[in-house]
C-alpha positions in Angstrom: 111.2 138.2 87.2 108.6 141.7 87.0 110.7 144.7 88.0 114.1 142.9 88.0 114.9 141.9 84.3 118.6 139.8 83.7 121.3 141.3 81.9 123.5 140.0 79.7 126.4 142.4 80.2 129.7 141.7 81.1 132.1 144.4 82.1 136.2 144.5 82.8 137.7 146.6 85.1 141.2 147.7 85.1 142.6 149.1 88.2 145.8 150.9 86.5 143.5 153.1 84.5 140.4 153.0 87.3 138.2 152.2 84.0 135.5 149.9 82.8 135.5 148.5 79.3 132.1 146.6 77.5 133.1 143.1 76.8 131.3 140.4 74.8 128.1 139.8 76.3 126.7 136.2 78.4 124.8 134.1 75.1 122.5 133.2 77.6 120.3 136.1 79.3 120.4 135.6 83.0 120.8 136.7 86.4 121.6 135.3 90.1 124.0 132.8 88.3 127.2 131.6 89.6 130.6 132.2 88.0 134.2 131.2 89.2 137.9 130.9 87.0 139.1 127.5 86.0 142.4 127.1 83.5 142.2 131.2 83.0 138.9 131.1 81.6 135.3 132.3 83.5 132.6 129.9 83.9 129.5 131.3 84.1 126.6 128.5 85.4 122.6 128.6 86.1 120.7 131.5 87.1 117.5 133.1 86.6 115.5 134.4 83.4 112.9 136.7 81.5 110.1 134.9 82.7 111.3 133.7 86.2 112.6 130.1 85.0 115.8 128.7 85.7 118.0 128.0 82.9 121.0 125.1 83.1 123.5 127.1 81.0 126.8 127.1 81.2 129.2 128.8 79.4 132.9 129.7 79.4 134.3 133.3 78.5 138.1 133.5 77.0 139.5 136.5 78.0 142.1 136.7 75.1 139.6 135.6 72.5 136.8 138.4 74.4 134.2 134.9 73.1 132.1 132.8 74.8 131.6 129.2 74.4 128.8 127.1 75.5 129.8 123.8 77.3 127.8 121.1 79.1 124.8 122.3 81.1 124.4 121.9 84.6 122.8 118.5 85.7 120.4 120.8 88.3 119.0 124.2 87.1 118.9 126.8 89.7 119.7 130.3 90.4 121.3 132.3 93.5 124.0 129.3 93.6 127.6 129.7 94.3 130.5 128.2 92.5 134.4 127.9 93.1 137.4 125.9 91.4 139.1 123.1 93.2 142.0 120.9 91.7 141.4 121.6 88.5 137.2 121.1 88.9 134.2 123.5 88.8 132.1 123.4 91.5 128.6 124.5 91.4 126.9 124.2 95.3 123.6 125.3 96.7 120.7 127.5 95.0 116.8 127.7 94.3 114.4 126.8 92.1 113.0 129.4 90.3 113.5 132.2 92.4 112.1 131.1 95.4 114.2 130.8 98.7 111.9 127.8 99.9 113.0 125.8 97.5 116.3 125.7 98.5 118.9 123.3 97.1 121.8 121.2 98.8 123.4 120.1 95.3 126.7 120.2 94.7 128.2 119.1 91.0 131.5 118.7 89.7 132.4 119.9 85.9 135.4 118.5 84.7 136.8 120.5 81.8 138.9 117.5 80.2 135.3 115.2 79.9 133.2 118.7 79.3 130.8 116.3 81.9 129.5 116.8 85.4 128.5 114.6 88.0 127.3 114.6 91.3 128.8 114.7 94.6 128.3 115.0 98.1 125.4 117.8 99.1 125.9 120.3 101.1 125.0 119.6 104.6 122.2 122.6 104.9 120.6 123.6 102.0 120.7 126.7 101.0 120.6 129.6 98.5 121.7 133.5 98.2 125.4 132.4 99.4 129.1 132.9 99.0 132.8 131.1 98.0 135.5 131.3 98.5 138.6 128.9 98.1 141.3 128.1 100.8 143.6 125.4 101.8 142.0 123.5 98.5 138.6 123.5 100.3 135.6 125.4 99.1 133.7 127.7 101.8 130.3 128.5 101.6 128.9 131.5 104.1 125.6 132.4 104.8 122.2 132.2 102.5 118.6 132.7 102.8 115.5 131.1 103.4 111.9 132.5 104.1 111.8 131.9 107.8 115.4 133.8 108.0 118.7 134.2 106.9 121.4 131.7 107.8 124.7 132.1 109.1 126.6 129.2 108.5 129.7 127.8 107.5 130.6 124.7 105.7 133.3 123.8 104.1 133.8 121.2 100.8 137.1 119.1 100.5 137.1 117.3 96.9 139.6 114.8 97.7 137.6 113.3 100.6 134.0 114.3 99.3 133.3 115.4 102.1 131.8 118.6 104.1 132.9 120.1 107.9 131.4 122.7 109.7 133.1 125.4 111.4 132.4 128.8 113.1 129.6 130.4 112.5 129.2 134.2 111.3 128.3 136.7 113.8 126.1 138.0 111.2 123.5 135.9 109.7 123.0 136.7 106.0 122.5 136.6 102.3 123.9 137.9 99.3 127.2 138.8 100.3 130.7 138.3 99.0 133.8 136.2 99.9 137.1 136.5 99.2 140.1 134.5 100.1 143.4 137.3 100.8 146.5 136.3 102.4 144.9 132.8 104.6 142.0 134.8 105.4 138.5 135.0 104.2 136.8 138.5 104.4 132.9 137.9 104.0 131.6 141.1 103.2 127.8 142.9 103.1 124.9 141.0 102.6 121.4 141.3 104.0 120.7 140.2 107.3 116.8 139.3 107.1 114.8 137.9 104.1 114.6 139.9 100.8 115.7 143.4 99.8 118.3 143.8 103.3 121.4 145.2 103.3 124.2 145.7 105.5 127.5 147.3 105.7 129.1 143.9 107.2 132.8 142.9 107.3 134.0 140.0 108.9 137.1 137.7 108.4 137.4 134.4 108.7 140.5 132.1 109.6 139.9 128.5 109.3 
């Protein structure tokens, strides 16, 4: 990773005061990794290291505690993958190997916290990496990603009690590396580049299933 070195740091931010505070940092060195909140506490899984190699890590921060605790790794190492919790379960969905947007990934794995296991389930329909999450109605969304012929602007959604994946409308804005956020039934997917590598864009567009 020359000229874009992962971090380690982990930050809070509390709105009543409008400051940051330095928490305990990731064990594991990394960037492009996903992280989502199951049972209160933040996974943090995959991503990207020092010398441009995946890693499978996963690890759990505890917000009261300020501590990190390594759990099972991720069956599939990857970076610039999404995650999300659903029923109780940690998804991680989509990604690349190694940095590189044409290897992208259609994997999707389940952790169970009660088992501290993961196993497999049903890939996403377009493989993809550079996405985003977000949960609603109990299903997991996944916007947008990048590949080198383009950027993509689809939507597919997970359901974990079927196993199974839909498709819906697409974005007017095909891109990656944007965010998601479930408010109030809606989805806002916001920013993102809209062509291969270092875009940007200013985009904000909701989405109501």
């Amino acid at each position: 990773m020359t000229g874009w070195p992962p971090s380690g740091d982990v930050h809070e931010y509390d709105p009543a005061s409008d400051r940051w505070q330095r928490l305990a940092a990731l064990p594991t060195t990394r960037g492009a990794l996903a992280a989502a909140v199951l049972d209160g506490k933040i996974h943090a899984a995959g991503g990207i290291g020092w010398r441009g190699r995946n890693t499978a890590a996963h690890e759990v921060y505890d917000p009261a505690a300020n501590r990190w605790t390594a759990l099972a790794y991720i069956p599939t190492a990857r970076d610039h993958l999404a995650a999300a919790a659903i029923d109780g379960r940690l998804y991680a969905v989509g990604g690349r190997i190694d940095g590189n947007c044409s290897r992208n990934l259609s994997s999707n794995e389940a952790y169970d916290l009660a088992t501290d296991r993961w196993e497999q389930r049903a890939p996403m329909p377009t493989a993809r990496s550079g996405i985003a999450t977000a949960v609603l109605e109990g299903r997991m969304f996944v916007f947008g990603g990048e590949a080198p012929a383009g950027t993509f602007n689809q939507v597919q959604a997970y359901d974990g009690r079927s196993n199974g994946w839909s498709n819906h409308a697409r974005m007017p804005t095909a891109r990656h590396g944007l965010g998601a956020a479930a408010v109030a039934g809606r989805i806002y997917v916001v920013s993102g580049g809209p062509t291969p590598g270092d875009s940007v864009s200013a985009a904000n567009k909701i989405f109501v299933p």
